[in-house]
C-alpha positions in Angstrom: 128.5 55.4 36.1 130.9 53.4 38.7 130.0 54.4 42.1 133.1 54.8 44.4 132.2 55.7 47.9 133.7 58.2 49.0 133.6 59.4 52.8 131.4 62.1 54.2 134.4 64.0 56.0 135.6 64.3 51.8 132.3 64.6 50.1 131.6 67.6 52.4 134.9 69.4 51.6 134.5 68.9 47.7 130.8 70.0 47.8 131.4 72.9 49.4 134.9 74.0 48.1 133.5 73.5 44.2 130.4 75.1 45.1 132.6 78.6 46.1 134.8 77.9 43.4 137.6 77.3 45.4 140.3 74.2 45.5 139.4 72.0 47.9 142.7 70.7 50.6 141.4 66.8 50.9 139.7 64.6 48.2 141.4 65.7 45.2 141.9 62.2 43.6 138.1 61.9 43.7 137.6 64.3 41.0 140.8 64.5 39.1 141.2 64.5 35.3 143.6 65.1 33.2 147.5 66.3 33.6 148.6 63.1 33.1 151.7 64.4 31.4 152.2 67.2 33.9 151.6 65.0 36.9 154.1 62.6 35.8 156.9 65.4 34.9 156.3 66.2 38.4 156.3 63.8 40.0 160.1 62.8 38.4 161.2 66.0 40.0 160.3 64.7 43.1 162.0 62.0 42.7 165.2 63.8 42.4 164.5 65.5 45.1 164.3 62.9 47.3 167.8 62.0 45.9 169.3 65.2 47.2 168.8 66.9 44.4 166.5 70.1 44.2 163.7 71.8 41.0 162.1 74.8 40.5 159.2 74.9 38.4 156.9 77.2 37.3 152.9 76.0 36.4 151.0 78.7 34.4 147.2 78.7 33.3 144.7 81.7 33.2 142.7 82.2 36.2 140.2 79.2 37.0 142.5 77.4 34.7 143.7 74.8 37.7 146.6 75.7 38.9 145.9 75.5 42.0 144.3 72.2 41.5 147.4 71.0 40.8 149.4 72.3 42.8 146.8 70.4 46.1 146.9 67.7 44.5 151.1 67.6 44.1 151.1 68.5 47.8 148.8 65.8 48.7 150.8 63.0 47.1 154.0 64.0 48.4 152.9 64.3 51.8 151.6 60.8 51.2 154.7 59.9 50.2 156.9 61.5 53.1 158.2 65.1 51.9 157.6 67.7 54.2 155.2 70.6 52.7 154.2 74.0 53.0 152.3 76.3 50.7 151.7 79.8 50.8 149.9 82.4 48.5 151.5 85.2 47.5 149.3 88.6 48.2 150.5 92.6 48.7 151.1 91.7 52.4 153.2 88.3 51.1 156.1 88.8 48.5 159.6 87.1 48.4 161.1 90.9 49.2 159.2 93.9 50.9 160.6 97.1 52.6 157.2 96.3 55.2 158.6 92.5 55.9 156.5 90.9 53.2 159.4 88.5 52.7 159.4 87.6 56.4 155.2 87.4 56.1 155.8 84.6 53.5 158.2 82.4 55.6 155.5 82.8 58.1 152.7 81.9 56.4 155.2 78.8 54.7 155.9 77.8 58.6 152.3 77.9 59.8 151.2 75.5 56.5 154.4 73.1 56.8 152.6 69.7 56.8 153.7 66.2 57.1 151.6 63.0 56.2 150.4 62.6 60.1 150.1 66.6 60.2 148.0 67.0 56.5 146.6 70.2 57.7 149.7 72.3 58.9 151.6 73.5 62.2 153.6 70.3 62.0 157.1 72.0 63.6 157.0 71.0 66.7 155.4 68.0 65.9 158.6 67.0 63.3 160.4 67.9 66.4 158.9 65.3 68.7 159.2 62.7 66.4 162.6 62.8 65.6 163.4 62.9 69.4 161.2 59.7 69.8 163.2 58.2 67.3 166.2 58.9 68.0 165.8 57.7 71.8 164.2 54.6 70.4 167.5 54.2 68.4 170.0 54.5 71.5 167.7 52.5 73.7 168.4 49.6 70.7 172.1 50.2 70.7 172.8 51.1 74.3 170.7 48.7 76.1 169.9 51.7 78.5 166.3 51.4 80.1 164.0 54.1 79.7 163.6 55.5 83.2 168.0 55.6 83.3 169.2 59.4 83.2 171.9 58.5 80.9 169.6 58.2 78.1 169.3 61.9 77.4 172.9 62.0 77.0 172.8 59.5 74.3 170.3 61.2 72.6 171.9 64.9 72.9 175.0 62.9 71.4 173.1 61.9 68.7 171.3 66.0 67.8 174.7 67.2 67.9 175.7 64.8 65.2 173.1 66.3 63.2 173.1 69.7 64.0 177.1 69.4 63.6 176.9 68.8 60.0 174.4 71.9 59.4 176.5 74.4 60.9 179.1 74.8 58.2 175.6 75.7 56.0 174.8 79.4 55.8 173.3 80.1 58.9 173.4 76.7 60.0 175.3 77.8 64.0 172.3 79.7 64.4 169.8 77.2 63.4 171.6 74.3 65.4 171.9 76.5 68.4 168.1 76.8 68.7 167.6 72.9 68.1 169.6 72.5 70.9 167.5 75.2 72.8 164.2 73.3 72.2 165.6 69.9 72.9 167.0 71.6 76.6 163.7 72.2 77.0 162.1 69.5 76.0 164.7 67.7 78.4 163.5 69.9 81.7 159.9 70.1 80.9 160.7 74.2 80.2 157.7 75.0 78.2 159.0 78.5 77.7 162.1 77.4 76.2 159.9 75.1 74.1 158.1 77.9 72.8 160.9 80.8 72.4 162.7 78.2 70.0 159.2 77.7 67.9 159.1 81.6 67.8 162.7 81.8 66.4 162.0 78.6 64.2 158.5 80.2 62.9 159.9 83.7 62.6 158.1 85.7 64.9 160.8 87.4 67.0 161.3 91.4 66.3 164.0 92.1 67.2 167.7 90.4 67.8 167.8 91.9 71.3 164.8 89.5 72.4 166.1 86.6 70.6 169.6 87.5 72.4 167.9 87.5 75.8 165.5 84.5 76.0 167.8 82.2 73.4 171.2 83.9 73.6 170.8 83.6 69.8 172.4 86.3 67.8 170.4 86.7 64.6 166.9 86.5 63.9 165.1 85.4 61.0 163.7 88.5 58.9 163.0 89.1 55.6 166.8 89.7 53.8 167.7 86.3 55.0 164.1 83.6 55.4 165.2 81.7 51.9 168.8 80.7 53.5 166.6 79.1 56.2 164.4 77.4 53.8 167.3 75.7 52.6 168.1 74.8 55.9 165.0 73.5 56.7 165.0 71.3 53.6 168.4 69.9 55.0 167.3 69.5 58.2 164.0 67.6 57.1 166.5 64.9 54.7 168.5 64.4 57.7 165.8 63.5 60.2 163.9 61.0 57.9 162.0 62.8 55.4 162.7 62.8 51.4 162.7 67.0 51.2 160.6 69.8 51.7 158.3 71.1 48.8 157.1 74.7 48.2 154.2 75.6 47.2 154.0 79.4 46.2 150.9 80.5 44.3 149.2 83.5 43.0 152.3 85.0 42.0 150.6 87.2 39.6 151.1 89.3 43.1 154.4 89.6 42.1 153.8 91.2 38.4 151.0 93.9 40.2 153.7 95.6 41.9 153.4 98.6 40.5 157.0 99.9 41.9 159.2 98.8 39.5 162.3 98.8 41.7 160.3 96.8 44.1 159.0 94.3 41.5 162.4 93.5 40.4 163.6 93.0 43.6 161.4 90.4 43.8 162.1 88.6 40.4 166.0 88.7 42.0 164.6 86.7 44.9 163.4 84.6 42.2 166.0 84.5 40.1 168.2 83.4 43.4 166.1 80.8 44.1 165.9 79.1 40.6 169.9 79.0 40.5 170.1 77.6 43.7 167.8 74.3 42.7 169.5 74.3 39.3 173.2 74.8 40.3 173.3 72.7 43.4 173.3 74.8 46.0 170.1 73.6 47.3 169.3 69.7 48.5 166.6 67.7 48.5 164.3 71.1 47.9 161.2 71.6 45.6 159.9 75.0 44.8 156.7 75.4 42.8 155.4 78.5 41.7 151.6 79.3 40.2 151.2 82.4 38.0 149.4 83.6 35.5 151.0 83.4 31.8 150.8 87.2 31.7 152.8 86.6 35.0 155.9 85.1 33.0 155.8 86.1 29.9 154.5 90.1 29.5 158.0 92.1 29.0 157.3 95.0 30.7 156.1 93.8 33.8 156.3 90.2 34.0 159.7 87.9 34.6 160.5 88.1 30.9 161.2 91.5 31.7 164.1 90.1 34.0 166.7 89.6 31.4 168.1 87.0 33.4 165.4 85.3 34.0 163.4 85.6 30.8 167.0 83.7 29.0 166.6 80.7 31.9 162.9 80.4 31.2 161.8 80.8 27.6 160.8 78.1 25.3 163.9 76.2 23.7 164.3 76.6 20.2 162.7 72.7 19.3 159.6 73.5 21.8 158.4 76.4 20.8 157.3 74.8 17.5 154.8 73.4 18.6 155.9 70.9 20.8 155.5 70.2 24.1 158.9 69.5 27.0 157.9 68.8 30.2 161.1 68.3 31.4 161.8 72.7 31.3 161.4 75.3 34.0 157.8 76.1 33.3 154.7 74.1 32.7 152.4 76.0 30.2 148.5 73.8 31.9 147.1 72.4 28.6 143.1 72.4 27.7 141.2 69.2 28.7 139.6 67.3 26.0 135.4 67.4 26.0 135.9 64.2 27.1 138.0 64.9 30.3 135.1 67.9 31.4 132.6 65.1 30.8 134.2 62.7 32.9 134.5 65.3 35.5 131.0 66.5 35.3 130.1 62.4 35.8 132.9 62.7 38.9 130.3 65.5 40.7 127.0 63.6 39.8 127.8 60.4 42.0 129.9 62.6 44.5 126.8 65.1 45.3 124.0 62.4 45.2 126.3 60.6 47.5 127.0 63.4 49.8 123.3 64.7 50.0 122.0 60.6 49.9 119.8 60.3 46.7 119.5 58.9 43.3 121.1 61.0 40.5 118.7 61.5 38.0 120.1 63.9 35.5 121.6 62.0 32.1 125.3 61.9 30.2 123.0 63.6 27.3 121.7 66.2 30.0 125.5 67.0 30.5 127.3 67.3 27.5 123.9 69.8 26.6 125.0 71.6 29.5 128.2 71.8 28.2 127.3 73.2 25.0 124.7 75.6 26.6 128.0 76.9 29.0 129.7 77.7 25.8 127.2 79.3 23.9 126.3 81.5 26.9 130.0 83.2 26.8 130.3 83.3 23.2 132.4 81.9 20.4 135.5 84.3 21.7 135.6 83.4 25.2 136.9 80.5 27.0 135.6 78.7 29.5 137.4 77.5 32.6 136.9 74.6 34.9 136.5 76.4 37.9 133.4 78.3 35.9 132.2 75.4 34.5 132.0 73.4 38.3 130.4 76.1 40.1 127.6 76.3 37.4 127.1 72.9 37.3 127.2 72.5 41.0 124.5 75.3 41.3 122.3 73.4 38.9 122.5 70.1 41.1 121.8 72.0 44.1 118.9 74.1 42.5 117.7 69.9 41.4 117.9 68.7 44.6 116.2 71.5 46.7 113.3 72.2 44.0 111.0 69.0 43.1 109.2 70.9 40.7 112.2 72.0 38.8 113.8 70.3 35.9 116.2 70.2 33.5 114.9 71.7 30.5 113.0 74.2 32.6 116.6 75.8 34.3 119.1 75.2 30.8 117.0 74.5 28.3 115.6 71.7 26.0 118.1 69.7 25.3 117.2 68.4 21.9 119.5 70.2 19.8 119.1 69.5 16.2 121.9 69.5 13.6 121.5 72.9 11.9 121.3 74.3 15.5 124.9 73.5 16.8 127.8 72.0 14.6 129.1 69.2 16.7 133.0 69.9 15.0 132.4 73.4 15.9 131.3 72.5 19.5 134.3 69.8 19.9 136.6 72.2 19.1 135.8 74.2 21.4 135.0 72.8 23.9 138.6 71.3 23.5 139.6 74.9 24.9 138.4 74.1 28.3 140.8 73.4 31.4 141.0 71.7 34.9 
């Protein structure tokens, strides 16, 4: 096995994220496999949306099935690449529509996780802010020849945040919006930290109630949860015309969405979605990305899931030619295919160097050791059951841990002996199924 090494700051996220069974945030192309085709389908999208143009997309897999995996790992090469993300999961306190503000708790939770590539790990507002001030005084010191200290260079630079904000206000919303740009940069201007931070509240969401917004920002409308998605868009505008390539969405665990059990309330939230998937397919959004993780049962069960949305169930099933059979990456949802044996394998390998490397020893344990391990992980769960990745790492991390901390255990002693003869296990019937597993 090739040793990469990989730095302690990212071998302690990944040990202990895959040890809980949870996605790690950093370190993701360290143990990725697999969803080549998906990756790439992706990643043309994005490439779209860089050109002003806008996707929505939805990634489905069964619990454990990686989703989410993908989904970090998207976000991480965008931001890599200069989009502006945010991700958020959906839960009973976050929906797209709520009569309790739900809606409004999502935009929230979008604005506290908006990252940039300097800002990986969220809250990167004001810090977008900053930097397109610095650069835009940086640009009229070039073309003025002012000096940095001369009290005409914060004219220039207002001159030049009008000219963008000018252009955003004939969007929906887009007064308002400009209005508290102009508020923050005023304060930013006069050292006014309190105006600094009433135009972050407005930005993030957080006022209650038009009056207050009225009275510190002389701003007439607040954002609340009937109207968050036209400021998305505007944020997505805003971050193209500041430097960026878009803004990306990352909304998982939208099975959220199909447990409503108020049926009014549940399709008030597929309109949401159904809103937001003609925007970014008719134009009417620019240079935005919206990815949503959910469950197949999610999409396609009739009675509770978007199918059930006629409207939506005719813009997202299969085409007639896919639905044979075939795969089309190119559609509005990306159905996570299994990963071959040979893909877990290679992933198992992946966690052997990255644990010895982490905790500083020698692996010991075999490729023969593994794939038994494999095979043992099936036959546990039975013929009829599948096995996901996330399952399938947080056993075989508890075995390396239980290797590591206990000298006088072994392999055969906690799995088993791992000399299976023929007659034992059919290695077609194994292959094929351990073809059914996932990342």
């Amino acid at each position: 096995m090739n040793e990469v090494k990989i730095p302690k700051r990212l071998t302690t996220a990944l040990v202990n994220s895959l040890t809980a069974g949870v996605v790690p945030r950093v370190g993701l192309e360290h143990i990725a496999v697999g969803r080549r085709a998906e990756v790439d389908a992706i990643l043309k999208d994005l490439d779209n949306i860089a050109e002003g143009g806008a996707a929505c997309k939805f990634i489905t897999g069964r619990y454990g099935s990686g989703k989410s995996f993908l989904l970090q790992t998207i976000r991480n090469y965008a931001m890599d690449r200069d989009f502006v993300v945010a991700d958020a999961d959906l839960s009973p306190e976050r929906r797209l529509v709520g009569t309790k503000g739900q809606g409004l708790a999502t935009y929230r939770e979008l604005m506290t996780h908006l990252s940039t590539k300097t800002r990986p790990d969220g809250g990167a507002l004001e810090a977008m802010l900053q930097k397109w001030f610095a650069a835009l005084q940086q640009e009229a010191l070039r073309e003025t020849g002012l000096k940095l200290s001369d009290p005409a260079l914060n004219d220039a630079v207002e001159q030049r945040i009008f000219a963008v904000t000018a252009e955003m206000q004939n969007l929906v919303h887009g007064f308002d919006f400009a209005k508290v740009l102009a508020a923050y940069w005023n304060g930013h201007k006069l050292a006014d930290d309190d105006r600094k931070q009433a135009a972050l509240r407005w930005l993030r969401g957080e006022y209650p109630t038009k009056t207050e917004a009225k009275k510190e920002l002389n701003v007439g409308v607040i954002i609340d949860d009937e109207n968050w998605y036209d400021y998305v868009k505007l944020w997505s505008e805003f971050a193209a015309r500041i430097g960026y390539r878009g803004l990306l969405l990352f909304i998982d665990e939208a099975v959220n969405l199909y447990k409503i059990s108020n049926s009014v309330s549940r399709q008030s939230n597929y309109e949401k979605l159904l809103t937001m998937f003609n925007d970014t397919m008719q134009g009417k959004a620019e240079h935005l990305g919206i990815f949503v993780g959910g469950t197949p049962q999610f999409v396609e069960d009739e009675r509770r899931g978007l199918f059930s949305y006629e409207a939506l169930r005719s813009r997202l099933m299969e085409g007639r030619y896919a639905g044979k059979g075939f795969v089309n990456y190119s559609g509005p949802i990306l159905k996570l295919e299994m990963l071959s044996p040979e893909e877990i394998l290679l992933l198992l390998q992946k966690l052997v160097n990255i644990h010895a490397q982490h905790f500083g020893y020698a692996p010991s344990i075999t490729q023969q050791e593994i794939v038994y391990f494999m095979e043992a992980a099936v036959g546990r769960l039975g013929a009829d059951q599948l096995l996901t990745p996330r399952e399938v790492i947080r056993d075989f991390m508890d075995l390396l841990h239980t290797l590591r901390q206990n000298p006088d255990a072994s392999f055969e002693r906690l799995v088993g002996e791992h000399q299976v003869k023929p007659a034992e296990a059919d290695p077609d019937e194994v292959g094929g199924f351990l073809a059914e597993f996932e990342l």
